[in-house]
C-alpha positions, 0 to 999 in steps of 0.5 A: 165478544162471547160474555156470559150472557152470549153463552146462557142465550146461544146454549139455551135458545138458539142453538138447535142441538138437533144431533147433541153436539156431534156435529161439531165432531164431523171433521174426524168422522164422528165423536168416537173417532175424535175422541180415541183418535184426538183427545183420548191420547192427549188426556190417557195419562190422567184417566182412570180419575177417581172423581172427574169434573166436567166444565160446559158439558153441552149435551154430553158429547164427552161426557159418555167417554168420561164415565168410563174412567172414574167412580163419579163425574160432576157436570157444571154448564151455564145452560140449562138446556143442557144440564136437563137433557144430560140428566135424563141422557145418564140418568142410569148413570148414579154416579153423573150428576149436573149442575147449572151455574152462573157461568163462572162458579164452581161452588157446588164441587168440594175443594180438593176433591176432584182428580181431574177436571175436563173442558173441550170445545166450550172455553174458547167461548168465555173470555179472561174474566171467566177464565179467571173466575175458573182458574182460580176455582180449579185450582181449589178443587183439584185434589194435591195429585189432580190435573186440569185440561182445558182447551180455551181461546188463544186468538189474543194472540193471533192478531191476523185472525180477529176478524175471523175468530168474532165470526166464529165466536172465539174469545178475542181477550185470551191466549196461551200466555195469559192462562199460563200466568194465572194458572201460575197465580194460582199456585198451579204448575203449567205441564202442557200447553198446545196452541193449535190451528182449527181451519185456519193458518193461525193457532186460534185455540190452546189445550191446557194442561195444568196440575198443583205445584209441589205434585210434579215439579221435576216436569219440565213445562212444554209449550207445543205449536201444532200446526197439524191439527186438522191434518190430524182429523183428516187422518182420523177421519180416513183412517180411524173412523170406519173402525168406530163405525162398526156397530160394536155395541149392538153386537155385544148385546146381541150376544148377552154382555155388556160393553166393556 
């Protein structure tokens, strides 16, 4: 059971971070081609967002890709380690700033202030009394217009898969119908959620897309069982990846401009 606590330690002292998190990005060929090929698709139609929240952001792995499409970022992670190490990664960047929390409070972001919060890869280690805490404070920040997307745990509800999603720390009290009800507790309005597969025949996790009621009411909630997930990497990674590969940066300095 990943509590709070599992979270602080793993995060501050056991886990290496020898390659900042991209590691867990190998399955597409980097964390470039997992995020123009993956999650860029899934979140274009909220960016660019004037201010954007980050939940958990590790070492930053996202975070490089999200500053691009807004005018400030707030990061709010339970690690220490990693609110330090994005502090001097985007220290060049005036408009990140990173914050450690208690591992549920959100307290240092203004309500209504922000136009898009963002969270992969992190959730689907707190369990539904994080979750809730989250929820409910996500709901107080998003602007009337804001949008959340938060990839968390769904093994609640593949009960073939417990025994594999202890192994892999996933948070065994969550799934796609209980984030629904509290987003909906939470005067929120579920758009999206996909439960997808991640190595395994059972849809272990969930990406979440939610939004204020009253902002989008004529959608019509949709709820997307993937199980092509790692299939969709596999393509990523065979077909995407050598293009990200080339050291498109490097030229650009060379030739005296920045990226875009």
């Amino acid at each position: 059971m990943p509590d709070v606590e599992w979270n602080r330690t793993v995060w501050d002292r056991s886990y290496a971070w020898s390659r900042e998190g991209d590691e867990w990005s190998d399955a597409w060929g980097g964390a470039r081609p997992q995020w123009f090929g993956t999650i860029y698709p899934r979140i274009s139609p909220f960016l660019p967002a004037r201010q954007i929240l980050e939940i958990a952001p590790g070492f930053g792995r996202w975070t490089q890709f999200l500053l691009r499409h807004c005018e400030g970022l707030v990061g709010v992670d339970v690690s220490e380690k990693c609110v330090d190490h994005c502090r001097r990664r985007f220290a060049a960047a005036p408009a990140a700033s990173f914050f450690a929390n208690d591992g549920t409070s959100l307290a240092m972001v203004p309500d209504e202030s922000i136009d898009f919060v963002f969270s992969f890869d992190s959730l689907v280690h707190a369990e539904l009394d994080v979750i809730r805490e989250y929820v409910w404070q996500v709901a107080q920040k998003l602007s009337p217009a804001g949008v959340a997307f938060l990839h968390h745990s769904n093994a609640e509800a593949s009960a073939d898969y417990l025994e594999s999603a202890r192994k892999n720390a996933r948070a065994l009290s969550v799934s796609a119908n209980r984030v629904k009800e509290l987003f909906e507790d939470a005067s929120c309005k579920v758009l999206v959620q996909e439960e997808i597969t991640w190595g395994s025949l059972q849809r272990i996790d969930c990406l979440t897309t939610v939004c204020r009621k009253g902002a989008l009411d004529d959608y019509v909630s949709t709820r997307i069982e993937n199980d092509e997930f790692m299939t969709e990497a596999y393509f990523v990674r065979s077909n995407l990846a050598p293009y990200h590969a080339i050291p498109i940066e490097r030229a650009w300095k060379a030739g005296g401009h920045d990226h875009p």
